[in-house]
N, C-alpha and C positions, 0 to 999 in steps of 0.2 A: 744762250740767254743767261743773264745776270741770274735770273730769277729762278731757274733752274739749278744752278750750281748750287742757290742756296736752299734747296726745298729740305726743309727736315731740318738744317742747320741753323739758320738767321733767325735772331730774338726780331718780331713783327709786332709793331701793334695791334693789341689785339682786336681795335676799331679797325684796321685793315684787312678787305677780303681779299688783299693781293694771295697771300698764300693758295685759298681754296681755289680761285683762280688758275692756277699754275699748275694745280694737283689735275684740275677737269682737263687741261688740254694734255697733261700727260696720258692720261687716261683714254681721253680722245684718240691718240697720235698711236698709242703703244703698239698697238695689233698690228700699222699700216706697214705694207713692204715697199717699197722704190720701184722692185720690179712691175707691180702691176700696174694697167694702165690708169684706173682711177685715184693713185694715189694724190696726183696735184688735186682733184677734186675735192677729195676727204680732208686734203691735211690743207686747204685754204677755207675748208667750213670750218674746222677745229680753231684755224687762225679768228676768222669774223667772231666764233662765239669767244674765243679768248678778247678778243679789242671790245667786246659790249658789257663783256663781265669786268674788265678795269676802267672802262668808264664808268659802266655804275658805282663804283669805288672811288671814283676821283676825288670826291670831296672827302671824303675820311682819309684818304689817302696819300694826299697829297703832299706833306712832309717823310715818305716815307723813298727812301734811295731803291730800295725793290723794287716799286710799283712802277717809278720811272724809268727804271732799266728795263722791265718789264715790257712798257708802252713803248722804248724805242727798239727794242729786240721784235717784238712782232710787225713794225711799221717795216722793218729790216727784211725781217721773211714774207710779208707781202709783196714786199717788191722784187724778192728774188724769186716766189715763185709766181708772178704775176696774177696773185690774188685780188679778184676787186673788191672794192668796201661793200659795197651793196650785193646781196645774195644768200644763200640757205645757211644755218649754221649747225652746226651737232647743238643737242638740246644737254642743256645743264641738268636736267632730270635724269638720273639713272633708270628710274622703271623704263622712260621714253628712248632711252640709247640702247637698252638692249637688243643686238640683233640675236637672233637665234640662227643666224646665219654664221656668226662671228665665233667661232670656237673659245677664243682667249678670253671672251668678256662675259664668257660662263659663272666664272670664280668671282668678280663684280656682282652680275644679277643674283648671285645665291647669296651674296655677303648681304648685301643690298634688303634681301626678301628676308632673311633669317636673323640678320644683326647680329651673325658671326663672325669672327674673320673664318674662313673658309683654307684649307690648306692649299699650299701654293700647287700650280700644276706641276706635273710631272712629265718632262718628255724623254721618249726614247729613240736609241737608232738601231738598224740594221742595212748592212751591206755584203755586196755579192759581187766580185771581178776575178778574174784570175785563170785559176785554173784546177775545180773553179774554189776560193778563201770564201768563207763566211765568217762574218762577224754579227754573232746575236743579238737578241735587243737586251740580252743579259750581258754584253759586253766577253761573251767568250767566240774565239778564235779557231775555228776547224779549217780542216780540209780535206774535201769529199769528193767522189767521182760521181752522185747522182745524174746517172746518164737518165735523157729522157726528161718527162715533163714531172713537175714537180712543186708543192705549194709555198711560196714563201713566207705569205701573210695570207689567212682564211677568218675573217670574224664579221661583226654584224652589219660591218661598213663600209671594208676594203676588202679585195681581192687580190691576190699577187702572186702570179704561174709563171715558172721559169722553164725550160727548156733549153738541157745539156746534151754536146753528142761531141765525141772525140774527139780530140784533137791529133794524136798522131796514132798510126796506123802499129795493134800490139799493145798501148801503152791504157791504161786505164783513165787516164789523166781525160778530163772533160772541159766544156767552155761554152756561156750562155750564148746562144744565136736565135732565142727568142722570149720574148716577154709579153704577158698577157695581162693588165689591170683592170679592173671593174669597181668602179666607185659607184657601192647601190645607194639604190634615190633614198632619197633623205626630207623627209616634211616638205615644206616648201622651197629647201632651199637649191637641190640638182634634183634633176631623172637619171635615173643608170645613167649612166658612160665607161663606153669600153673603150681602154688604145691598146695596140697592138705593134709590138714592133719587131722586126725581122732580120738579121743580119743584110746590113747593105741599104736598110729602108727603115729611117727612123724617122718617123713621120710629125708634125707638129700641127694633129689634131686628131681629135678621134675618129674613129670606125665610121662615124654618123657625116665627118667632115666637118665637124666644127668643133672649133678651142676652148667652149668653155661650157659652165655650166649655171642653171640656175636662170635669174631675167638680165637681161643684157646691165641693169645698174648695178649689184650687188656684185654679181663674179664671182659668186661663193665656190666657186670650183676654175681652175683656169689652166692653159698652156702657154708656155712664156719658148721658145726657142734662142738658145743661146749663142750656137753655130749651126748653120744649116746642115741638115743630113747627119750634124755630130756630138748634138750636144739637146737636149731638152729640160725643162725643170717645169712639174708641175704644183700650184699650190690648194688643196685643195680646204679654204678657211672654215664651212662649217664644222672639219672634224677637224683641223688643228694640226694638217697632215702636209709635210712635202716631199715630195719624189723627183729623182734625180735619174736618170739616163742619160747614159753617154757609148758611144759607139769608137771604140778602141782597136785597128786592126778589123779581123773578120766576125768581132764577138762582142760582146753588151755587155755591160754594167750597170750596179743599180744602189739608190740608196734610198735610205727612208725615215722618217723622222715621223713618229706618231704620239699620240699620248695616251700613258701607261693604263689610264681607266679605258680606252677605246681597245687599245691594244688586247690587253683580258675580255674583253666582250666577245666570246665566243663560245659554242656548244662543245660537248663530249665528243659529235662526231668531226669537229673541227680541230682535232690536235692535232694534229701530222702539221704541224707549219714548222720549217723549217730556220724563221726569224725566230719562233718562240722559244720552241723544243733545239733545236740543233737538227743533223745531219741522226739517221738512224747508225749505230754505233756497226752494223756490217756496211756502211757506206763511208765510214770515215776511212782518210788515208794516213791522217795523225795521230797522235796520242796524245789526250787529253791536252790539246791545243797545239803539244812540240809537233813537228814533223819528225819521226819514228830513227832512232839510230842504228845502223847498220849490225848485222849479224858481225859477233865478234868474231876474228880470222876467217870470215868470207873476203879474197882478195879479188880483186879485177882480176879479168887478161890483160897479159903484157901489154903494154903500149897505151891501154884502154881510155885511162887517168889522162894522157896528153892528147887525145884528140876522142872528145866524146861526140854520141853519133848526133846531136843536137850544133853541133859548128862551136858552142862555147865550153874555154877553160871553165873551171872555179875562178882563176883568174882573173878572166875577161869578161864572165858573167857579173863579179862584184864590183869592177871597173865603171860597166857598163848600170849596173843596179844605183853603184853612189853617185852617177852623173845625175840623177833623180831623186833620190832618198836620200839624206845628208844624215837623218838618224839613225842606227842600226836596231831599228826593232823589226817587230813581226812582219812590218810592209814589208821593209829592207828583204827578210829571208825569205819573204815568199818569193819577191821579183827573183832573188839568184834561182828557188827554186823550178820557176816556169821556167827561165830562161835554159836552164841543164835540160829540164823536161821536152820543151818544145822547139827554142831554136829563135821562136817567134819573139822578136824585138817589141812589138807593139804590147806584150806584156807588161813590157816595162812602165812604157806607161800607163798600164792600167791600174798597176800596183802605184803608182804615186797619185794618178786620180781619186784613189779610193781614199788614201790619204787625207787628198784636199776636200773630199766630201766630208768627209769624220770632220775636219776641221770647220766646217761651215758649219756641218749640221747636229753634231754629239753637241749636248749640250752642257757637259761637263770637261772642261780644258785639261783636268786631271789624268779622263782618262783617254785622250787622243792617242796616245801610244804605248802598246801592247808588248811585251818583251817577252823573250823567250825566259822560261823560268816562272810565271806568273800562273801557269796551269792554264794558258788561254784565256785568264778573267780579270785580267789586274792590269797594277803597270810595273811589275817588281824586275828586279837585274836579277838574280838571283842564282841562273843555271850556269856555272862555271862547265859542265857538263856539257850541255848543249854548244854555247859558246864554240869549244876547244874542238867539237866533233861532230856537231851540227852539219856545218860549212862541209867536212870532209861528206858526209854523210850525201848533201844535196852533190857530190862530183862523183857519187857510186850510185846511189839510188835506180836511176832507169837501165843500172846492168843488172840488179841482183833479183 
């Protein structure tokens, strides 16, 4: 829409309420996802109350090139999404639009009540694939063996238990095969809901058998399945929160994107989370984000270097890694790493999954990618060091 591109830019009469106009259905629209099923519903009431708010404008209006862009850009999306004219619309009143269901339009109703601008929200992420990599909601970069179960996320509104158990037989090296969430009830808007998923059974609904949460209008909590048995995204709006599983080879992955005032919401005996705090420091296998460099003149056995007991080179592992990862960061070195570790290809792709999660859901483009050198927190080039000896490092590691 015309009127869109010009919001905040375009000199308007100031008799014309095209502007205010444009600002409510933005407002309206903001929060809606594609993926869920009520979206056509939402975003053709948000349409109806935009075509009654530029018709009450028409007569002031009506010289002005906005308004009419306006009127024929929403006649445009009514008929793409086959909205009719007659039917419910979002109310132009902010006290009446607040849901308390709707996470986003929190910072709306407190501007709204207080006649402050209210600071913008804050989202964060954390993720979990590998073998097994974590990535904080502080944006640092470990790698841990916490075998056994384990808390991810523990605070007043989410829940999230992982469960690691070896991968090859000898080696330390671990990999999730089970996932346990609980989203506790919330006002009106869910009841608990637990899913639970399992190496091999990745299910697209909860415990209880059903996808969502809350009254069947709202959806303030939902399951969206993206590949059957391999793929799920849950979103759940009253807290502002989405989750991401995918089932990779024999083992789970996980992402998650909350916001930073929810995230903090939790007690003294809730700090063991493992998105908040990190890996306890006798469970890391890195150092301070790098993956650790070899004892100086500690050599292989002869031969050792050309046929590691995992079936990959250095070689063939970084071949095999860039068919995937085209950038050489942290993803990059973790994938050569599992792959020397375990052998297991489907690695690979878990380390570029995890990738494309950060991509969707870190909400800062800055810091999607993590480089070696950065202490696990940044995105800096930095480690000549690492670099030059890293790589040798991940083709000794599971002898020494």
């Amino acid at each position: 829409l015309l009127s869109l591109s010009c919001l905040g830019d375009c000199q308007l009469h100031t008799s014309c309420g095209i502007q205010k106009c444009t600002t409510d259905f933005v407002s309206f629209t903001s929060h809606l996802n594609v993926a869920l099923q009520d979206f056509d519903l939402e975003f053709c009431k948000a349409l109806r109350a935009y075509s009654a708010c530029t018709y009450r404008n028409s007569k002031v209006c009506r010289g002005d090139l906005v308004y009419h862009s306006a009127v024929l850009g929403i006649s445009d999306l009514m008929t793409q999404r086959n909205c009719t004219k007659d039917g419910p619309t979002s109310s132009t009143n902010p006290e009446m639009t607040h849901d308390p269901c709707n996470y986003s339009g929190h910072t709306e109703a407190r501007e709204h009540q207080g006649g402050e601008k209210a600071a913008p929200l804050t989202y964060l992420f954390c993720g979990l694939f590998g073998d097994p990599h974590l990535r904080t909601f502080k944006d640092h970069f470990q790698t841990c063996k916490v075998e056994g179960a384990w808390p991810l996320i523990d605070n007043n509104y989410l829940s999230v238990q992982v469960t690691n158990v070896p991968v090859v037989p000898g080696s330390s090296a671990t990999a999730t095969n089970k996932i346990t969430i609980i989203f506790k009830s919330y006002q009106d808007c869910t009841e608990q809901k637990v899913y639970q998923a399992v190496a091999d059974d990745l299910p697209a609904a909860f415990v209880d058998g059903t996808t969502s949460g809350g009254d069947g209008n709202s959806r303030s909590l939902q399951i969206v399945e993206k590949v059957s048995g391999k793929y799920i995204e849950m979103y759940a709006r009253y807290i502002g929160t989405t989750v991401y599983i995918r089932q990779l080879g024999h083992y789970l992955t996980l992402a998650v994107r909350m916001p930073q005032e929810l995230v903090m919401a939790y007690e003294e005996s809730q700090d063991l989370q493992l998105c908040v705090n990190g890996c306890p420091s006798s469970e890391r296998i890195d150092q301070s984000g790098h993956l650790p460099m070899p004892v100086m003149g500690k050599l292989l056995p002869r031969g050792a270097a050309a046929h590691p007991r995992s079936g990959y080179t250095l070689e063939t592992a970084t071949t095999k890694c860039h068919e995937k990862i085209l950038v050489k960061d942290i993803y990059f070195y973790s994938c050569i790493f599992d792959l020397l570790t375990t052998g297991d290809a489907s690695f690979t792709a878990a380390a570029h999954s995890a990738l494309q999660d950060v991509e969707a859901l870190h909400p800062s483009k800055e810091q999607w990618h993590i480089f070696p050198g950065s202490g696990g927190g940044g995105v800096g080039r930095n480690s000549k060091l690492f670099v030059s000896l890293g790589l040798m490092w991940l083709s000794l590691v599971i002898y020494c």
